[in-house]
mmJSON file of the N, C-alpha and C atoms, coordinates in Angstrom:
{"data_MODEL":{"atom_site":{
"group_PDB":["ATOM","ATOM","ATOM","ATOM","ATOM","ATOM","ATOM","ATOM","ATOM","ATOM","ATOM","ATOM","ATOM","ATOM","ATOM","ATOM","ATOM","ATOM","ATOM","ATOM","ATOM","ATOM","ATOM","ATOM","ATOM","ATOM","ATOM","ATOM","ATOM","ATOM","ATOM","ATOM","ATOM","ATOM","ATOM","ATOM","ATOM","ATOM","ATOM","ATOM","ATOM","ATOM","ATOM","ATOM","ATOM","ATOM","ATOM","ATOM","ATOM","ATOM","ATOM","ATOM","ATOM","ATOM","ATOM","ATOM","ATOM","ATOM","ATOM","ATOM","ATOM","ATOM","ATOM","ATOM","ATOM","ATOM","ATOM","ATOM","ATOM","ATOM","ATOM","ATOM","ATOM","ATOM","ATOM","ATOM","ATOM","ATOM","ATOM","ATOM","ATOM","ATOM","ATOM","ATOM","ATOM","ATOM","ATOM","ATOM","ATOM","ATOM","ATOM","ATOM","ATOM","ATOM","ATOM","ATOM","ATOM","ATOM","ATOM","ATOM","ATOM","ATOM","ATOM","ATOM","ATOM","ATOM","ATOM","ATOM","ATOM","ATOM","ATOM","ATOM","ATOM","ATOM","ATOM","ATOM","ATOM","ATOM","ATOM","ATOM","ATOM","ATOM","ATOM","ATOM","ATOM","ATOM","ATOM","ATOM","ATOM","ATOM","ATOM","ATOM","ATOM","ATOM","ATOM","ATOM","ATOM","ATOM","ATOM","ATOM","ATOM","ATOM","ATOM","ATOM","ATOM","ATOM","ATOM","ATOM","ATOM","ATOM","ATOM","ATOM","ATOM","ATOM","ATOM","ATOM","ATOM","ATOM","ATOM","ATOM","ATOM","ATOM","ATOM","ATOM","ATOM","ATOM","ATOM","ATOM"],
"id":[1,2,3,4,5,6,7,8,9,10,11,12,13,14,15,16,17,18,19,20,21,22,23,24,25,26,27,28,29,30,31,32,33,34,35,36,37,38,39,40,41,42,43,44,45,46,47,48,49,50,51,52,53,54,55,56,57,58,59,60,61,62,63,64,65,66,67,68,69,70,71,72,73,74,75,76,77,78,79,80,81,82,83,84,85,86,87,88,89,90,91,92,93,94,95,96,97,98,99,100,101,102,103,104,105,106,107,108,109,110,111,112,113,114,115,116,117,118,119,120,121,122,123,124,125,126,127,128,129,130,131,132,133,134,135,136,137,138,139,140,141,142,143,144,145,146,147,148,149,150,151,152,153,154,155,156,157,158,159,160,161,162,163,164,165,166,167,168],
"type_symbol":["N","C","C","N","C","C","N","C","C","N","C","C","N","C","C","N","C","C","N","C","C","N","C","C","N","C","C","N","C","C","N","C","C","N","C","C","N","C","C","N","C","C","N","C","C","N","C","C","N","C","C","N","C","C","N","C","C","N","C","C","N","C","C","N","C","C","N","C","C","N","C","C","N","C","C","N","C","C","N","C","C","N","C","C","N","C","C","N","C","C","N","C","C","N","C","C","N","C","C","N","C","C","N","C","C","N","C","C","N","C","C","N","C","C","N","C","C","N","C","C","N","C","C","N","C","C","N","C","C","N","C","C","N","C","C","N","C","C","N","C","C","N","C","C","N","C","C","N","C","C","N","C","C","N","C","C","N","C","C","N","C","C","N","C","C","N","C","C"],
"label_atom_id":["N","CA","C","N","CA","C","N","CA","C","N","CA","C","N","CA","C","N","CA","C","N","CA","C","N","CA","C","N","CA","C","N","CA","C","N","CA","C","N","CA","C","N","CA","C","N","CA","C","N","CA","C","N","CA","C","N","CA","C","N","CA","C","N","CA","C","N","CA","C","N","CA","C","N","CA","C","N","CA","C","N","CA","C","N","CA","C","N","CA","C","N","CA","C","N","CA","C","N","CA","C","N","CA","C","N","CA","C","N","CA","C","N","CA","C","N","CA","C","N","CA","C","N","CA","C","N","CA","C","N","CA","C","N","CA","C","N","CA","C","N","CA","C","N","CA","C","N","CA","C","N","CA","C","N","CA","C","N","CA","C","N","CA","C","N","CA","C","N","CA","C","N","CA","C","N","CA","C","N","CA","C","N","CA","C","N","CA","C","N","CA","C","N","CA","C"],
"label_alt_id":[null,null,null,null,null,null,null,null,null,null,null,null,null,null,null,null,null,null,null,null,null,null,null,null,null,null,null,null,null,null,null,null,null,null,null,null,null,null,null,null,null,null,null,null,null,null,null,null,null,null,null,null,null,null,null,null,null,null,null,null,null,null,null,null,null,null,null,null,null,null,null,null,null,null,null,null,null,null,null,null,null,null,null,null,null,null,null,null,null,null,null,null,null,null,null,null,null,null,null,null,null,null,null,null,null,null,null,null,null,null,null,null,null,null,null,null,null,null,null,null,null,null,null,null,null,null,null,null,null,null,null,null,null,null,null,null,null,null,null,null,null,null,null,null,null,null,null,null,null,null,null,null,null,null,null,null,null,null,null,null,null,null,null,null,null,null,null,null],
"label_comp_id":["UNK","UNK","UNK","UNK","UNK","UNK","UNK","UNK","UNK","UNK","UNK","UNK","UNK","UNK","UNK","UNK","UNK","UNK","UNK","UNK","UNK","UNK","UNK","UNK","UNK","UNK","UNK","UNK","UNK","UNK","UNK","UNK","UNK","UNK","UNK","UNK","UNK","UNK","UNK","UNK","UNK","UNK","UNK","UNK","UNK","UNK","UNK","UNK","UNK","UNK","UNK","UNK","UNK","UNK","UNK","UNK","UNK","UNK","UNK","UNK","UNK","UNK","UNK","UNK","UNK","UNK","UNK","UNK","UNK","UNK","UNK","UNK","UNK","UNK","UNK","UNK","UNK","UNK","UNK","UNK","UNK","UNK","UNK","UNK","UNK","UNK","UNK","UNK","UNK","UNK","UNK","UNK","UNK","UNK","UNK","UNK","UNK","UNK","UNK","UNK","UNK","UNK","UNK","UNK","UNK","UNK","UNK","UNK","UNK","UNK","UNK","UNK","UNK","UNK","UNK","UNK","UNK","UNK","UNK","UNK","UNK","UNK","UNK","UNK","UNK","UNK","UNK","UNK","UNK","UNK","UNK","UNK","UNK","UNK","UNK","UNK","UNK","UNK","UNK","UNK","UNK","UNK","UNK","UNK","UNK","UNK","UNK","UNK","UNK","UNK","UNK","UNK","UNK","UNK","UNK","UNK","UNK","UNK","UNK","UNK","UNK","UNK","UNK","UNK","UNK","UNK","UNK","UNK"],
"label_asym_id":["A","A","A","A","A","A","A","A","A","A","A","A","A","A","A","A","A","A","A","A","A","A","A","A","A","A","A","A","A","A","A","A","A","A","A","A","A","A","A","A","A","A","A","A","A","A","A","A","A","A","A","A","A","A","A","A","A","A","A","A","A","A","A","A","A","A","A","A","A","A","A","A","A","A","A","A","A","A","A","A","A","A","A","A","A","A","A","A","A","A","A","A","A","A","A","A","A","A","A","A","A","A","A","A","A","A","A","A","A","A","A","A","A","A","A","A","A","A","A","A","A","A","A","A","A","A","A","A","A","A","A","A","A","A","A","A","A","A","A","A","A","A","A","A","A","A","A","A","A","A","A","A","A","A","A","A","A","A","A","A","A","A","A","A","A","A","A","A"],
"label_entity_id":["1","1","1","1","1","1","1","1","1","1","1","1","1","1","1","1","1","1","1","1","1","1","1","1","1","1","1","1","1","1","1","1","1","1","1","1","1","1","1","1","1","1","1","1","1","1","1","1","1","1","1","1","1","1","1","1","1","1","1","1","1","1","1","1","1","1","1","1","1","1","1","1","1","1","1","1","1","1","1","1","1","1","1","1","1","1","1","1","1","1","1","1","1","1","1","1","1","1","1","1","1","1","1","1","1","1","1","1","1","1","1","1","1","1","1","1","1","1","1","1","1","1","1","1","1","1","1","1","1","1","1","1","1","1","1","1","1","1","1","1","1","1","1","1","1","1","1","1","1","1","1","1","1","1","1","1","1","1","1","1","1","1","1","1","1","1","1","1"],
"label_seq_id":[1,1,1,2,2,2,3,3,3,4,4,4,5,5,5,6,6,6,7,7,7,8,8,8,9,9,9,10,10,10,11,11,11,12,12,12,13,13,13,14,14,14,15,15,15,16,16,16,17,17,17,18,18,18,19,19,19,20,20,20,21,21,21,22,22,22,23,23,23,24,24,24,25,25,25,26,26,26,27,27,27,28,28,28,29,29,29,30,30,30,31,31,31,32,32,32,33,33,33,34,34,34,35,35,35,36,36,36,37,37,37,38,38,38,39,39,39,40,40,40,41,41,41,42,42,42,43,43,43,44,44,44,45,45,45,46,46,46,47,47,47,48,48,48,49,49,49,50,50,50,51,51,51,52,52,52,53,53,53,54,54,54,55,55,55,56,56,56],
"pdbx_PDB_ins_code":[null,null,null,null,null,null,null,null,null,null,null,null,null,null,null,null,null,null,null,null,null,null,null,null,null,null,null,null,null,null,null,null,null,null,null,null,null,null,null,null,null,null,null,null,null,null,null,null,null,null,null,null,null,null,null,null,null,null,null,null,null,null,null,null,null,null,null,null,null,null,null,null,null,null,null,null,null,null,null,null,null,null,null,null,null,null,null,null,null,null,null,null,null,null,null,null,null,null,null,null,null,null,null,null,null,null,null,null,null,null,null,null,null,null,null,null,null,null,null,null,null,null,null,null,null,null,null,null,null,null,null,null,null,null,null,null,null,null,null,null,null,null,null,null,null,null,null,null,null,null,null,null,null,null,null,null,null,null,null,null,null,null,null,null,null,null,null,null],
"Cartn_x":[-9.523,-8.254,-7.127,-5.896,-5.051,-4.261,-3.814,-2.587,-1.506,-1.111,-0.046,-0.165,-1.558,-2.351,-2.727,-3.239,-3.536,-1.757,-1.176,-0.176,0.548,0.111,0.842,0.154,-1.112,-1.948,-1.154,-0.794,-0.528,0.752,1.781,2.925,3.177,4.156,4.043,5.551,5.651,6.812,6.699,7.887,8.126,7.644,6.97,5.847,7.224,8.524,9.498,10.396,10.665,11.513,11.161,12.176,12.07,11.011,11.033,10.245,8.524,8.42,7.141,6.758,7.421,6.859,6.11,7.024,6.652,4.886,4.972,3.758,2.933,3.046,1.844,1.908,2.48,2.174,1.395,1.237,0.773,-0.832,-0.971,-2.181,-2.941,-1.914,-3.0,-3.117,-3.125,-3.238,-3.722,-4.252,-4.325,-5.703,-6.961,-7.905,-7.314,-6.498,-5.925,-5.426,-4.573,-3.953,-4.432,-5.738,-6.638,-7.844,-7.551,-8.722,-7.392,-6.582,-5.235,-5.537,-5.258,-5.129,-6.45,-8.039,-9.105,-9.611,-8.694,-9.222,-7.567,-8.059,-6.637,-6.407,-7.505,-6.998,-6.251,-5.933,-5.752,-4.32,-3.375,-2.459,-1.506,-0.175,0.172,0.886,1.059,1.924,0.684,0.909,0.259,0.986,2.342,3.349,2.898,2.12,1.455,0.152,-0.439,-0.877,-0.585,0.977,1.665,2.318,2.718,3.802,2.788,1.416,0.355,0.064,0.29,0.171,1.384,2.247,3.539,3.509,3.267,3.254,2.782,1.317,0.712,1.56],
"Cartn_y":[-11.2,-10.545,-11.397,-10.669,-11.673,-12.499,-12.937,-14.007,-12.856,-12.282,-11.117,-10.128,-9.928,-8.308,-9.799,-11.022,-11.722,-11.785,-11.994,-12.314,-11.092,-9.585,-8.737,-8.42,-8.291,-8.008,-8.88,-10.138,-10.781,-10.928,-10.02,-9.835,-8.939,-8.927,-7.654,-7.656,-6.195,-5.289,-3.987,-3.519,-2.454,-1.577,0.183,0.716,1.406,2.107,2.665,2.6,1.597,0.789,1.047,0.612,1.013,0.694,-1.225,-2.021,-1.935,-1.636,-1.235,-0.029,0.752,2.04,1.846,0.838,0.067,-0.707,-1.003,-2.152,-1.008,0.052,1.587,1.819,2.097,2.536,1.549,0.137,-0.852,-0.796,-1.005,-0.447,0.253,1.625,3.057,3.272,2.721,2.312,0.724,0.292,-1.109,-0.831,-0.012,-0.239,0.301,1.061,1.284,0.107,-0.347,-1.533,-2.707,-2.942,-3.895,-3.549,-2.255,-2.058,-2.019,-1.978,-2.269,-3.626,-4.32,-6.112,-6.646,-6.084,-6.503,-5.853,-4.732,-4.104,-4.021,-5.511,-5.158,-3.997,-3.326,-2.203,-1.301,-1.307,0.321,-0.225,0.932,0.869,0.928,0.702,0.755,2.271,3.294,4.347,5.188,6.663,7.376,8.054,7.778,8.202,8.644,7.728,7.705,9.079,9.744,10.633,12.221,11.616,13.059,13.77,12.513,12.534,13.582,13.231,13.722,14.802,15.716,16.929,18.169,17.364,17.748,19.117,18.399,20.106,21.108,20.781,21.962,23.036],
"Cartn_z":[2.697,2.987,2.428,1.735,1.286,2.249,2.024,2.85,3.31,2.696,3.124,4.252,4.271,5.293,6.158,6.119,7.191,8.216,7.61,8.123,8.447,8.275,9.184,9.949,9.993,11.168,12.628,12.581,13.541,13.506,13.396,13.671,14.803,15.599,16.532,16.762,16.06,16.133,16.689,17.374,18.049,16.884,17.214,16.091,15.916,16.719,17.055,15.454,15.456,14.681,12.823,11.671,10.695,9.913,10.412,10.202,10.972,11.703,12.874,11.771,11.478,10.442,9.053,8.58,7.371,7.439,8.698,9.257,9.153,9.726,9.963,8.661,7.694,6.551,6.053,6.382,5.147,5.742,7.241,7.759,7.406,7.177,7.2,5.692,4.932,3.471,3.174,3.808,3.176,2.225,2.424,1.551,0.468,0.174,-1.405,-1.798,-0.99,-1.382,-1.966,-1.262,-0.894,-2.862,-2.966,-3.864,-5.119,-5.652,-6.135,-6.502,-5.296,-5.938,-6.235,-5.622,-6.296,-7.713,-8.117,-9.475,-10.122,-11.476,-12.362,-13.155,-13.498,-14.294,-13.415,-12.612,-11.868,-11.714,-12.359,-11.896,-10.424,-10.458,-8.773,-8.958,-9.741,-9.849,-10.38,-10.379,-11.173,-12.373,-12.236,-13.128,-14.747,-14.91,-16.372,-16.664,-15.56,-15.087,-15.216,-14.096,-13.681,-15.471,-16.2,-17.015,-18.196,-18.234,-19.229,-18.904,-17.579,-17.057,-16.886,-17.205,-16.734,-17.847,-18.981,-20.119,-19.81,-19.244,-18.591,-18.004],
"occupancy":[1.0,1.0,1.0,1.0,1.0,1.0,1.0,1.0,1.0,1.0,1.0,1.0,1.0,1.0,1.0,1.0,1.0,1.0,1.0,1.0,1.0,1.0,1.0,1.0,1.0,1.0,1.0,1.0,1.0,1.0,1.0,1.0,1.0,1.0,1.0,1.0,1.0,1.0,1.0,1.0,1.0,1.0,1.0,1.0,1.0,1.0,1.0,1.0,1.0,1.0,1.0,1.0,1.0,1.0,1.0,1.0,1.0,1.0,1.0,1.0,1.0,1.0,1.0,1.0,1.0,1.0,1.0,1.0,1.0,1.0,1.0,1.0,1.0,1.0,1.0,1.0,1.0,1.0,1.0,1.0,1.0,1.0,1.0,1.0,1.0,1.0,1.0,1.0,1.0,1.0,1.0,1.0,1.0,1.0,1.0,1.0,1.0,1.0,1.0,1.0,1.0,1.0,1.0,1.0,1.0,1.0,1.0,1.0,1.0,1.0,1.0,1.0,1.0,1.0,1.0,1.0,1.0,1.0,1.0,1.0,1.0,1.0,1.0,1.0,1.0,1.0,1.0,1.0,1.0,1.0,1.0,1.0,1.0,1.0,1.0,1.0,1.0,1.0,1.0,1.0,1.0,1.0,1.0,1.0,1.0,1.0,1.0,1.0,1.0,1.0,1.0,1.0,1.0,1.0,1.0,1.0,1.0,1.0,1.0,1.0,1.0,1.0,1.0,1.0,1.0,1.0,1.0,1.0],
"B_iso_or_equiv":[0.0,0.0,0.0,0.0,0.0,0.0,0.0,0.0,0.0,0.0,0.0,0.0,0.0,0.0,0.0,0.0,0.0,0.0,0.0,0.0,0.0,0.0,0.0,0.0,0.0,0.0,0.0,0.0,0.0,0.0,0.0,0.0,0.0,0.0,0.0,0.0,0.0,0.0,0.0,0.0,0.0,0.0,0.0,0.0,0.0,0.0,0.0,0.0,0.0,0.0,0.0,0.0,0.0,0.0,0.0,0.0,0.0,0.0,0.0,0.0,0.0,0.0,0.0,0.0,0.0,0.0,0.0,0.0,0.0,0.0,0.0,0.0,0.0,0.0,0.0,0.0,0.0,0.0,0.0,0.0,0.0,0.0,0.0,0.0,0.0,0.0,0.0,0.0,0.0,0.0,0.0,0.0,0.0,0.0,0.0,0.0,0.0,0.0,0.0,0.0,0.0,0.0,0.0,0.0,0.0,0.0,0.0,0.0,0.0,0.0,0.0,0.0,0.0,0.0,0.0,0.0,0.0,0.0,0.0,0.0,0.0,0.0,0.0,0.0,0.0,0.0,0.0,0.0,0.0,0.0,0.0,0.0,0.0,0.0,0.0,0.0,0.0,0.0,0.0,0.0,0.0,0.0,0.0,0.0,0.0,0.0,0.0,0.0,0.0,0.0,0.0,0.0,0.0,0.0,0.0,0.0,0.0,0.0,0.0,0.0,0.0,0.0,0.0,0.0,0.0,0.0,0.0,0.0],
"pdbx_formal_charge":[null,null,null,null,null,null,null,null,null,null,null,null,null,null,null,null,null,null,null,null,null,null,null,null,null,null,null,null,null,null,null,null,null,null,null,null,null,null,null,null,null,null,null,null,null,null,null,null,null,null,null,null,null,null,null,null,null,null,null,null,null,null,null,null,null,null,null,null,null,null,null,null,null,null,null,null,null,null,null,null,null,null,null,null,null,null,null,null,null,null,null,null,null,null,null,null,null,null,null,null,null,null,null,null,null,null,null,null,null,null,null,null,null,null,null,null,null,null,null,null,null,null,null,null,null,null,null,null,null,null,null,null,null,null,null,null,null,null,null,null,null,null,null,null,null,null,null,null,null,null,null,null,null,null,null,null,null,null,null,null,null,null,null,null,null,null,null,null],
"auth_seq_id":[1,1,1,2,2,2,3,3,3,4,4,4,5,5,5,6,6,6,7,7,7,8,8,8,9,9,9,10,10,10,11,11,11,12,12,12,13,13,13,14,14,14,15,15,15,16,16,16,17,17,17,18,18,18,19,19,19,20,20,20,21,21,21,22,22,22,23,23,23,24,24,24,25,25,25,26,26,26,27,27,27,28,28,28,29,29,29,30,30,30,31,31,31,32,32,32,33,33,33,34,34,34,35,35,35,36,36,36,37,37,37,38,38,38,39,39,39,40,40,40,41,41,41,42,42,42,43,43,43,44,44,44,45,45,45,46,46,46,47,47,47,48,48,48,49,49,49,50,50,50,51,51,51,52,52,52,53,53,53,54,54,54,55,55,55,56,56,56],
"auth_comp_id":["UNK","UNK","UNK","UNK","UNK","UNK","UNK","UNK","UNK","UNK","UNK","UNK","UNK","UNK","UNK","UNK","UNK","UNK","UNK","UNK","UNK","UNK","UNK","UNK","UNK","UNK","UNK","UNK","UNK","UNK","UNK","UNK","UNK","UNK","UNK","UNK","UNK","UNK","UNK","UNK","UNK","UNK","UNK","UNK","UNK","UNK","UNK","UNK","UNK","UNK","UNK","UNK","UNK","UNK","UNK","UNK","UNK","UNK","UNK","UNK","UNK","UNK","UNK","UNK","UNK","UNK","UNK","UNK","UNK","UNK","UNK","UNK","UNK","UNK","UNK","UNK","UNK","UNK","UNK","UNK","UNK","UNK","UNK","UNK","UNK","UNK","UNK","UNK","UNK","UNK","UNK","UNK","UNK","UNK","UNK","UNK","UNK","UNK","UNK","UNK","UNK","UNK","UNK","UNK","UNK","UNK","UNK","UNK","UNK","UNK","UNK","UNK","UNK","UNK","UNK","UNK","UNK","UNK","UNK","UNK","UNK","UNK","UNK","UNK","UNK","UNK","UNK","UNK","UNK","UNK","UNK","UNK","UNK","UNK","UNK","UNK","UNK","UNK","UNK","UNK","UNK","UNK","UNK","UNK","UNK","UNK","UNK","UNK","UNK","UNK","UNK","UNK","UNK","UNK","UNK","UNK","UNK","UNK","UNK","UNK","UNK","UNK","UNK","UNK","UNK","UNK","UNK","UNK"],
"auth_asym_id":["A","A","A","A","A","A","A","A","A","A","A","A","A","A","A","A","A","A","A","A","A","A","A","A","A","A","A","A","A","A","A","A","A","A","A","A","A","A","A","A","A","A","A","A","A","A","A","A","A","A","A","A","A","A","A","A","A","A","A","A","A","A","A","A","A","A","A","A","A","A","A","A","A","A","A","A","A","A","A","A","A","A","A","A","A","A","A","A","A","A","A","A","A","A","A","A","A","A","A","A","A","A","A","A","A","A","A","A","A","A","A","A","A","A","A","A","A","A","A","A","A","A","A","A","A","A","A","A","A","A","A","A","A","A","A","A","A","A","A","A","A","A","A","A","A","A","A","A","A","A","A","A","A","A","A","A","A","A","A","A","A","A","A","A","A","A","A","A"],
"auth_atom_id":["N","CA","C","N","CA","C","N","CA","C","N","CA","C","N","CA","C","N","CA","C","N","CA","C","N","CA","C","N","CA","C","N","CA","C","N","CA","C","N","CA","C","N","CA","C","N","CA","C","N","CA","C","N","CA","C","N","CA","C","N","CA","C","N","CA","C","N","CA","C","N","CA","C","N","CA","C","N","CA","C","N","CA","C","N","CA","C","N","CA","C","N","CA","C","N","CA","C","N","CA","C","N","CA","C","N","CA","C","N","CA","C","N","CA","C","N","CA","C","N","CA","C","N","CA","C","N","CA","C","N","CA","C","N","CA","C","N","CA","C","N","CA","C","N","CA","C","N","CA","C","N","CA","C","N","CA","C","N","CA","C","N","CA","C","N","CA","C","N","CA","C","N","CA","C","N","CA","C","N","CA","C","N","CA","C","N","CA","C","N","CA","C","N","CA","C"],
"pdbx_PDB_model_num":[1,1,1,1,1,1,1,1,1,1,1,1,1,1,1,1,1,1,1,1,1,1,1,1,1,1,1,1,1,1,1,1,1,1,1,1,1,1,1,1,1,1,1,1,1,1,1,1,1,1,1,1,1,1,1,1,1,1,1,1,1,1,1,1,1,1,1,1,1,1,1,1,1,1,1,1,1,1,1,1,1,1,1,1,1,1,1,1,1,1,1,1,1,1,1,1,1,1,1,1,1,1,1,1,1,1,1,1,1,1,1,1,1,1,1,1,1,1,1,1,1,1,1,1,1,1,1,1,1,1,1,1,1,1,1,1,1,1,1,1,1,1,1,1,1,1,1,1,1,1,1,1,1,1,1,1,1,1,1,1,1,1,1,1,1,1,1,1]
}}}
């Protein structure tokens, strides 16, 4: 686990709050995240994707 997800796991913020929301999003996404920083090819956007479909 990186240093970053170690260190929010053991934070504790109100879930209420802007920041507490931010923490649930990084949670309920961390294996993307997690599979992101262990595979360099994969980009962090799909932009490059959408942009190749867009003609369609």
């Amino acid at each position: 686990m990186t240093l970053f997800l170690c260190w929010a796991e053991k934070q504790s913020i109100a879930f209420k709050s802007k920041l507490g929301g931010a923490f649930t999003y990084l949670k309920n996404n961390e294996k993307y995240l997690r599979r992101y920083l262990e595979d360099g090819r994969l980009e962090i956007d799909n932009n490059r994707a959408e942009r190749s479909i867009k003609p369609l």
